[in-house]
TORMARMI-128059 format. One record per residue (C-alpha): x, y, z; residue number from 0. Coordinates in steps of 0.02 Angstrom, whole numbers. Example, Ala and Ser with C-alpha at 12.3 -4.5 7.8 and 13.67 -1.06 7.14 Angstrom:
[[615; -225; 390]; 0]
[[684; -53; 357]; 1]
This chain:
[[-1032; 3809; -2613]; 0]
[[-906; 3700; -2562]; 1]
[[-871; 3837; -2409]; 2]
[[-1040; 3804; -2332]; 3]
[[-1059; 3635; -2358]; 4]
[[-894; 3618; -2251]; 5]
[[-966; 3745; -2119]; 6]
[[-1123; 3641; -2121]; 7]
[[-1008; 3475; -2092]; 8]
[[-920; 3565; -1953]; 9]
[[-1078; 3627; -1862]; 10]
[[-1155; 3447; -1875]; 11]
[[-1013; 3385; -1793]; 12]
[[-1006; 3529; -1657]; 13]
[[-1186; 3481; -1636]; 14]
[[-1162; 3291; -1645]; 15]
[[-1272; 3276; -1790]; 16]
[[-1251; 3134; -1916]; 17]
[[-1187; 3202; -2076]; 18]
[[-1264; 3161; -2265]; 19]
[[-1124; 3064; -2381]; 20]
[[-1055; 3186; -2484]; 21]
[[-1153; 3227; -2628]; 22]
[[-1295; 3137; -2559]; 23]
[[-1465; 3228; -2538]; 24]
[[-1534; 3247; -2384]; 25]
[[-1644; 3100; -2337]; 26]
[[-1834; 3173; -2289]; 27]
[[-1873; 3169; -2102]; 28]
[[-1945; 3026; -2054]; 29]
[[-2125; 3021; -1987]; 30]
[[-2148; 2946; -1820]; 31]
[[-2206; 2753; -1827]; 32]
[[-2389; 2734; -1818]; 33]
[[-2454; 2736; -1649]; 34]
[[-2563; 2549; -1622]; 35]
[[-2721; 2588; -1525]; 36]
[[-2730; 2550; -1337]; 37]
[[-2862; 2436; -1300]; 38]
[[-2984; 2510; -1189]; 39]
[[-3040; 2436; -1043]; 40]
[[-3204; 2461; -989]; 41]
[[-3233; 2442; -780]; 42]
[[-3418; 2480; -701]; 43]
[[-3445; 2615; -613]; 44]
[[-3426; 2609; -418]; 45]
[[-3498; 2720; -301]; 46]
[[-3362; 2831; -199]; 47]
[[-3380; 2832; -9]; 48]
[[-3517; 2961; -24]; 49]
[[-3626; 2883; -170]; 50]
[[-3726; 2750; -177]; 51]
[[-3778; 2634; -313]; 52]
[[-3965; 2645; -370]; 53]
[[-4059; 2576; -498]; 54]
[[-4086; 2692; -644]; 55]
[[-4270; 2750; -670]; 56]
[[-4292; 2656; -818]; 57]
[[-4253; 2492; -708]; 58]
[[-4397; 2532; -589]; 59]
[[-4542; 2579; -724]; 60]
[[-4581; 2399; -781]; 61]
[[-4719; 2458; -859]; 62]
[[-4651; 2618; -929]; 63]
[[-4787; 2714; -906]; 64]
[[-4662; 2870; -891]; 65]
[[-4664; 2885; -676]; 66]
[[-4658; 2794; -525]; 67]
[[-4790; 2758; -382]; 68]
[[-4744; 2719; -196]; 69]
[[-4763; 2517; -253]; 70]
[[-4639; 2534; -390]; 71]
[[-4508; 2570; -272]; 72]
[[-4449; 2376; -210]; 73]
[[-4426; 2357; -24]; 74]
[[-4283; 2232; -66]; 75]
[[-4165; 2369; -121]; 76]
[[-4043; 2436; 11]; 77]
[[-4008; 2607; -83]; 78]
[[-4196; 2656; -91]; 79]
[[-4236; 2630; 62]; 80]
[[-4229; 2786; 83]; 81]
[[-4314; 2830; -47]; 82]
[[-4491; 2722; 19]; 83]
[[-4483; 2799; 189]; 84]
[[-4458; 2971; 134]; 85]
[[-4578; 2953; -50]; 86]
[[-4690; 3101; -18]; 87]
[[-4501; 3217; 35]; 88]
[[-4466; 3162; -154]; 89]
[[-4633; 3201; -245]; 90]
[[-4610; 3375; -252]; 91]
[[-4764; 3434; -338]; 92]
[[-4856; 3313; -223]; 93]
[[-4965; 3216; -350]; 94]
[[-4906; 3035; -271]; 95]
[[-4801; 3008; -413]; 96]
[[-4621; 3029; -460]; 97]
[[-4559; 3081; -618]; 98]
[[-4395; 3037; -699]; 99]
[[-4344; 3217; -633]; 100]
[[-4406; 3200; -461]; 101]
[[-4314; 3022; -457]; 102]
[[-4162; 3129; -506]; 103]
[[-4155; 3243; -401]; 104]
[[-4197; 3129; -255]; 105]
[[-4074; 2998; -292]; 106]
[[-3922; 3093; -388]; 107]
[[-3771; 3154; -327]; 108]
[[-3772; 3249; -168]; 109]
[[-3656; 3357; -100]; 110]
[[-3564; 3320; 39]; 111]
[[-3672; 3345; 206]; 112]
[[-3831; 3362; 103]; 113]
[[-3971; 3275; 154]; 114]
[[-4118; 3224; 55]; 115]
């Protein structure tokens, strides 16, 4: 016994491990300090070069009757613009008023070089 606990002293050192007093136990490993939380920062959403900002449907259907007529749409608004001069482009099925979906799809996300 004494053999390897001399081997083990000489492969600590070799190794440039501390080594335990003799006849002291090995001390457990320690577990790491507990991590504090980050604080999260919260920061709007922008619009990249190729998105613009619009009001969410929700915004728009004051009276939340569930879609959107051509009068819901304010002339006021920059980023719908668009969206008034080209109303009939985004009613797909035609019935003169646009659905949360139809909104969507008008007013989401385009790909690069897509036009609505």
């Amino acid at each position: 016994m004494q053999g390897l606990r001399f081997r083990c002293h000489a492969l600590a050192m070799l190794l440039g491990l501390p080594l335990a007093a003799a006849g002291a136990q090995e001390a457990p490993p320690q577990s790491p300090p507990p991590q504090q939380p980050q604080p999260t920062t919260m920061t709007p959403a922008t619009p990249t070069t190729n998105q613009v900002q619009v009001p969410g449907f929700g915004d728009l259907d004051k009276a939340h009757r569930g879609y959107l007529d051509r009068s819901d749409i304010p002339k006021d608004v920059e980023s719908l613009r668009d969206l008034r001069m080209h109303f009939n482009d985004a009613d797909l099925n035609h019935d003169g008023l646009l659905t949360p979906d139809e909104y969507g799809a008008y007013t989401g996300p385009k790909a690069p070089g897509q036009a609505h």
